[in-house]
C-alpha positions in Angstrom: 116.6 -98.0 50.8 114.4 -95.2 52.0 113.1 -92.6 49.1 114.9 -89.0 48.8 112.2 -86.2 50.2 112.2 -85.1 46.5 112.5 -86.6 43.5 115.9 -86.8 41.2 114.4 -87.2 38.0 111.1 -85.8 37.1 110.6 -87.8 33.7 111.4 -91.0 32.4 111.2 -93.4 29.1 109.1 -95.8 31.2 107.7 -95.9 34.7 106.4 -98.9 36.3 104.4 -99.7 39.1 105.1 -102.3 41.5 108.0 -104.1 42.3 107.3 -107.6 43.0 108.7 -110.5 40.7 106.6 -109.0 37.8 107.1 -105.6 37.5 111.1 -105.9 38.6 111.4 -108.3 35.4 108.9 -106.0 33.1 111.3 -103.0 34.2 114.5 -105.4 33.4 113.5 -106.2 30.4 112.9 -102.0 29.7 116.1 -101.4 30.9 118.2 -104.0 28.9 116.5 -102.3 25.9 117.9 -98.7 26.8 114.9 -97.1 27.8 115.3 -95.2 31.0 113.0 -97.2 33.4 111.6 -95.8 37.2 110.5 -98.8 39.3 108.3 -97.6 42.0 107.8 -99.5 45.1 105.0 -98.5 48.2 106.9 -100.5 50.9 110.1 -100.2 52.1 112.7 -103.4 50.3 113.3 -106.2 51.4 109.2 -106.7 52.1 106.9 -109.6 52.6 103.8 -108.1 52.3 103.0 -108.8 48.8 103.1 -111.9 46.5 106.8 -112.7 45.7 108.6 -112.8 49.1 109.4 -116.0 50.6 112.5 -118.4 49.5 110.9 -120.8 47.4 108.2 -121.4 44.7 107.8 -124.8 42.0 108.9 -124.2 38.4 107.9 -127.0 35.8 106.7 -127.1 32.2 104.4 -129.5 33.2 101.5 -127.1 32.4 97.7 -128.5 31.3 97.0 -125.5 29.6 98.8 -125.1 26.5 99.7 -121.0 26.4 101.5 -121.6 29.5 103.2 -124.7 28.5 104.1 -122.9 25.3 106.0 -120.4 27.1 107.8 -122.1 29.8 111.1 -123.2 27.7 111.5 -119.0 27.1 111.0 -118.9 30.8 113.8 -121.6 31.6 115.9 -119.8 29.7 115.5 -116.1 30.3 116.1 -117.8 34.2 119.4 -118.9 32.8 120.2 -115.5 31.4 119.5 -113.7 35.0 121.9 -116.3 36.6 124.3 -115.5 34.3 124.0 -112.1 34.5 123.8 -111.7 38.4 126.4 -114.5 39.5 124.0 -116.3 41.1 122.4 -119.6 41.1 118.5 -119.1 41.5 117.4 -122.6 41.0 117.7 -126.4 42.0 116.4 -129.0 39.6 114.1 -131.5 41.7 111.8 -133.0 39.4 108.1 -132.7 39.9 105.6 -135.6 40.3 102.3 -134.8 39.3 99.2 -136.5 40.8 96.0 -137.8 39.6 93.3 -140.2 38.3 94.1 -142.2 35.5 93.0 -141.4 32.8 92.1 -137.9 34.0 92.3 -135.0 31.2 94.2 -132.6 32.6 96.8 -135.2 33.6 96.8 -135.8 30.0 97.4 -132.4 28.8 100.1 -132.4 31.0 101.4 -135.1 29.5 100.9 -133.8 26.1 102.9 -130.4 27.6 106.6 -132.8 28.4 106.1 -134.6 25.0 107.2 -138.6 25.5 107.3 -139.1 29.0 106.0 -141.6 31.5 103.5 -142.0 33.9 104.7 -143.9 37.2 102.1 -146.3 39.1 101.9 -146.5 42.6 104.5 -149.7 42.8 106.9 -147.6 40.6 106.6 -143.8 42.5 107.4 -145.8 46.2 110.6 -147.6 44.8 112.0 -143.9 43.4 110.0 -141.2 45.9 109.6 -143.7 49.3 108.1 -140.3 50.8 104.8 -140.2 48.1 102.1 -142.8 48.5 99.4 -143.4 45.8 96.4 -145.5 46.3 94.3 -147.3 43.8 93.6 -146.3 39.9 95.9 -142.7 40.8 99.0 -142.5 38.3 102.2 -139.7 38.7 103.9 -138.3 36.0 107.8 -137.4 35.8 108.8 -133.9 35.0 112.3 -133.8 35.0 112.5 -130.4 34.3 110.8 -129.1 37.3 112.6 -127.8 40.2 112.8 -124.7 43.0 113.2 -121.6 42.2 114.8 -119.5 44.9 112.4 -116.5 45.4 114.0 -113.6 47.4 117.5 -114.4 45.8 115.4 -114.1 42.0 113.7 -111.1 43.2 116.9 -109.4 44.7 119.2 -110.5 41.5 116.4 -108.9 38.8 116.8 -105.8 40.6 120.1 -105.4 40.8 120.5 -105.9 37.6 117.8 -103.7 36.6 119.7 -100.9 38.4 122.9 -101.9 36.5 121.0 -101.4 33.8 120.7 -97.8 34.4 117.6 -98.3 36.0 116.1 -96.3 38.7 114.3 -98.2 42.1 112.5 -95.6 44.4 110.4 -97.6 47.1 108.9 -96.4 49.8 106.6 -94.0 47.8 103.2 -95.1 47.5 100.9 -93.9 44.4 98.7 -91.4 45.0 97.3 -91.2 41.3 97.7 -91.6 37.9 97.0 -88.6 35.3 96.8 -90.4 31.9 97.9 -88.5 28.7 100.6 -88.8 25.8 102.5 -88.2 28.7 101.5 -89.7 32.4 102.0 -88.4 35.3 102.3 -90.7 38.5 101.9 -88.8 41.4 103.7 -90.4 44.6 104.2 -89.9 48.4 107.4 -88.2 47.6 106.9 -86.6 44.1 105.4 -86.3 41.0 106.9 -88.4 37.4 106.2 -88.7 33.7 106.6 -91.1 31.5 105.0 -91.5 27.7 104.8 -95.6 29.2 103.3 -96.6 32.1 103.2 -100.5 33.3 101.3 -101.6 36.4 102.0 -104.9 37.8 100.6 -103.8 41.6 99.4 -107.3 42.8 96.4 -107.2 45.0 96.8 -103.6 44.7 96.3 -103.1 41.2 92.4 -102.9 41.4 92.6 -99.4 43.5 95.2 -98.2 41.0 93.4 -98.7 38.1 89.7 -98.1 39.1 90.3 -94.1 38.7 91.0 -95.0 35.0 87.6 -96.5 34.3 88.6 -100.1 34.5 87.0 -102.3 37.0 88.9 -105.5 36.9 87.6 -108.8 38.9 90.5 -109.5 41.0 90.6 -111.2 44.3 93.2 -110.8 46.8 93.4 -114.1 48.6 95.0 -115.1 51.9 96.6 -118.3 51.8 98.0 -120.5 54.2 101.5 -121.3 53.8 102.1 -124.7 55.8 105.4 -126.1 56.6 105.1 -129.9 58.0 108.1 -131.7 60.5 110.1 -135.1 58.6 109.6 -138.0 61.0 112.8 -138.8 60.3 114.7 -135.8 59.1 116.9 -135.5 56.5 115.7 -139.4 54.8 115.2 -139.4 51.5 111.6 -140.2 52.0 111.3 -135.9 52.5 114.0 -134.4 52.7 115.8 -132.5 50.0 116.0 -135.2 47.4 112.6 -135.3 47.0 110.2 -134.2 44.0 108.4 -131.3 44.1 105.0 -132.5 43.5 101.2 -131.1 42.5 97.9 -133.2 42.8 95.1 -133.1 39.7 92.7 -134.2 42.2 92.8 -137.9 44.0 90.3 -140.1 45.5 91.1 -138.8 49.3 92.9 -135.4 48.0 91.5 -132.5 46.1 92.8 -130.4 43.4 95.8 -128.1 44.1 98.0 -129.3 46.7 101.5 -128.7 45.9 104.6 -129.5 47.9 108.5 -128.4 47.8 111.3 -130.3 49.8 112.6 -128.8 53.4 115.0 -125.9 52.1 112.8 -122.4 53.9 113.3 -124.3 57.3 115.7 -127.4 58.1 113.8 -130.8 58.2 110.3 -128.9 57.3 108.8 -129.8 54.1 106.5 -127.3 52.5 103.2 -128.7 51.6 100.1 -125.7 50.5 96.7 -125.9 49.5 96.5 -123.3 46.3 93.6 -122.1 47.5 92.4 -119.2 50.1 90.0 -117.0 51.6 89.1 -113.2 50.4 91.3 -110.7 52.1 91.7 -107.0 52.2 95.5 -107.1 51.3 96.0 -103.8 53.7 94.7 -106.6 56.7 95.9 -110.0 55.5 97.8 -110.9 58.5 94.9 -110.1 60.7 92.6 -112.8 61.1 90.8 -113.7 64.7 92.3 -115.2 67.6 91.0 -119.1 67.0 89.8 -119.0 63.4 89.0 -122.1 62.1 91.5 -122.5 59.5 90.0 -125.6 56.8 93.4 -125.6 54.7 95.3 -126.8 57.4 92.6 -129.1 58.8 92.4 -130.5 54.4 96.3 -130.4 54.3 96.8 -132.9 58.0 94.6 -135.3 56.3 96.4 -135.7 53.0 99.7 -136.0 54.7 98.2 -138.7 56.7 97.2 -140.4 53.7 100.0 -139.4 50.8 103.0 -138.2 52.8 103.1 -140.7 55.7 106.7 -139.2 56.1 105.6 -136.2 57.7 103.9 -135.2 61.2 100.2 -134.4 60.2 100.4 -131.3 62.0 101.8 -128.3 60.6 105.4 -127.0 62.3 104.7 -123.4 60.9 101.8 -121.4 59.4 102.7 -118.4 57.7 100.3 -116.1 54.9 100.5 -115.1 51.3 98.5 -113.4 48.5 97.1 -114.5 45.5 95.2 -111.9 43.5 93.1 -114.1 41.3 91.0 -113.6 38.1 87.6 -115.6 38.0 89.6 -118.2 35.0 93.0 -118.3 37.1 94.5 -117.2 34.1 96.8 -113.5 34.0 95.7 -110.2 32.9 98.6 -109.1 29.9 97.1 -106.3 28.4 96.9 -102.5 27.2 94.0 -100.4 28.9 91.1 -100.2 26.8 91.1 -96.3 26.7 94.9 -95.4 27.3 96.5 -97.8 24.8 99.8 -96.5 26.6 99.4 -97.9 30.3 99.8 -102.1 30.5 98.8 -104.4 33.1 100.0 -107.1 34.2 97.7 -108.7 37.0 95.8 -111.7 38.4 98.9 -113.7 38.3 96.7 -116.3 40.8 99.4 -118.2 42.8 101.1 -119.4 39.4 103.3 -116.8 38.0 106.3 -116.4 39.7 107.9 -119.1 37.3 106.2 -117.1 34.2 108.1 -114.1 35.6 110.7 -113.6 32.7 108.5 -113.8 30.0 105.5 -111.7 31.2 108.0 -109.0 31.9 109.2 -109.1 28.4 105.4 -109.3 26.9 104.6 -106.5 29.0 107.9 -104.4 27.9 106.5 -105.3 24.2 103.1 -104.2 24.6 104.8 -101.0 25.9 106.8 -100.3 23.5 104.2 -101.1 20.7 105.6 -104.2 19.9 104.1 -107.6 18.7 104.6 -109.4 21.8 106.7 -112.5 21.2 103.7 -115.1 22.4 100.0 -114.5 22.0 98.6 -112.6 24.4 95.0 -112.9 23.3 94.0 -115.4 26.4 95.4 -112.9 28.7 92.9 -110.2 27.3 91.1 -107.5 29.6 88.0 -108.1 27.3 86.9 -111.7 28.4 85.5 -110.2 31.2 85.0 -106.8 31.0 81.9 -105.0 32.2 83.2 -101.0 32.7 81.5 -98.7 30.7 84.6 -96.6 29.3 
């Protein structure tokens, strides 16, 4: 959907800036509440350049820390609402095993997230998941809950309700600046629009945006293997699509972060990551060196060879993503220090996509100068800022 040379509307209720899974939910959420919402986009839709493309990504409330466990029931059911609302399923309940020492406190506060549930031992998870091995003094925990959520199809289904909405999607046009004021003006590729609200939710993008405003935020676009691994046996139970999701907490021969979802992007290949990555340039992630070493997939063939024993330990397909991380892994939710009236949403770091419905409704709050419906206090711009305003 290629822009118009100039635009049709010059001013808007709200504008925002960045149409991944974010911003298309923060501009939903506008929409639903009558405001007349522009949804820019630099690239041309469908695109796979950011941080929400891709068909699937884990969704749990299995969270060890408790502001994100907090919000995941609104999360399930804002999902619901969507489906409803777009005619379209967008998720496939799984389960998730979760993977760690015994004992082991974050475990624990996972635990503590799902209420009464049970922790499996190793005898236990091979009689119900025959695909997941544990070895000695490592426990899983059940998640019922947890399941896939369908990425593109989500991303595609907010938007088009958005637009049915009344809302207004112009990609293509990249931002060339942003003139703060009572009311902004967002200069593009193909025109200039205003707006008393302003919400940026650019991914790895957002530091360029918002570093003309005075705000130097310490985000970190990351390239990240994405690691698809052939079933011995395809289609068995042991990986195939009535398997778990699952997520270690850190094992004896496995570190912290590796996450897996059955085969469903590629038939008979199970996806199995490393949440984790290397500093990128997002205008250059898919460039890297003929014969780079690649220690992900090197760390990912030896845990299947020891956990997964159901899969090749070499990977059928390597594809790339971006994370923008903050230094705590924890979002950015927030009103600019200096112009209370542009939010940003940012530094989602490989975990947000699930969180989607509800950060676009705190951010449509905190634009509308609203108390936002859960605290954003640990999501605050001030834990770590430095910028002399």
């Amino acid at each position: 959907m290629a822009a118009p040379s100039q635009p049709q509307q010059a001013t808007y209720d709200a504008i925002v800036i960045g149409a991944g899974i974010q911003g298309s939910f923060a501009a939903y959420h506008l929409a639903r509440r009558h405001r007349d919402t522009l949804l820019l986009e630099q690239f041309l839709l469908p695109h796979s350049r950011g941080s929400s493309h891709g068909q699937s990504r884990i969704t749990r409330s299995a969270y060890p820390k408790a502001p994100y466990a907090r919000m995941m029931p609104d999360s399930f059911q804002l999902w619901q609402r969507l489906e409803e609302e777009a005619g379209t399923s967008l998720y496939r309940q799984t389960g998730l095993v979760v993977l760690g020492p015994a004992g082991d406190p974050e475990l624990e506060s996972c635990r503590h997230s799902l209420g009464d549930t049970q922790l499996l031992d190793a005898v236990t998870l091979a009689q119900r998941f025959p695909g997941l091995r544990l070895h000695p003094g490592e426990v899983a925990l059940w998640d019922g809950t947890a399941g896939v959520l369908f990425a593109d199809r989500a991303l595609r289904a907010v938007q088009d309700v958005f637009r049915r909405h009344g809302g207004t999607l112009r990609d293509g046009e990249k931002v060339l600046s942003i003139q703060p004021g009572a009311v902004l003006t967002v200069t593009t590729t193909a025109g200039m629009y205003r707006a008393p609200r302003l919400i940026i939710t650019a991914g790895a993008w957002t530091g360029a945006l918002v570093a003309p405003l005075g705000l130097h935020l310490p985000l970190q676009p990351l390239r990240i293997d994405v690691c698809y691994w052939r079933e011995k046996e395809p289609g068995t139970p042991s990986a195939g699509r009535t398997s778990p999701c699952f997520m270690t907490l850190g094992l004896s021969q496995a570190p912290h972060g590796i996450y897996g979802l059955p085969a469903l992007e590629y038939p008979g290949l199970v996806k199995v990551c490393h949440h984790h990555g290397s500093p990128t340039d997002p205008e250059e992630r898919d460039w890297a060196p003929p014969g780079a070493p690649r220690p992900d997939v090197t760390l990912l063939s030896t845990f299947i060879s020891s956990y997964l024993p159901g899969l090749e330990p070499r990977p059928a397909v390597v594809e790339t993503c971006l994370y923008t991380n903050t230094p705590d892994e924890d979002f950015i939710l927030d009103r600019h220090p200096k112009f209370s009236n542009i939010i940003i949403g940012a530094g989602f770091s490989g975990h947000g996509f699930k969180l989607a419905p509800v950060v676009g409704k705190l951010l449509c709050e905190l634009s509308l100068g609203e108390e936002p419906s859960h605290s954003t206090a640990p999501f605050a711009i001030s834990r770590f800022l430095t910028a002399v305003l």
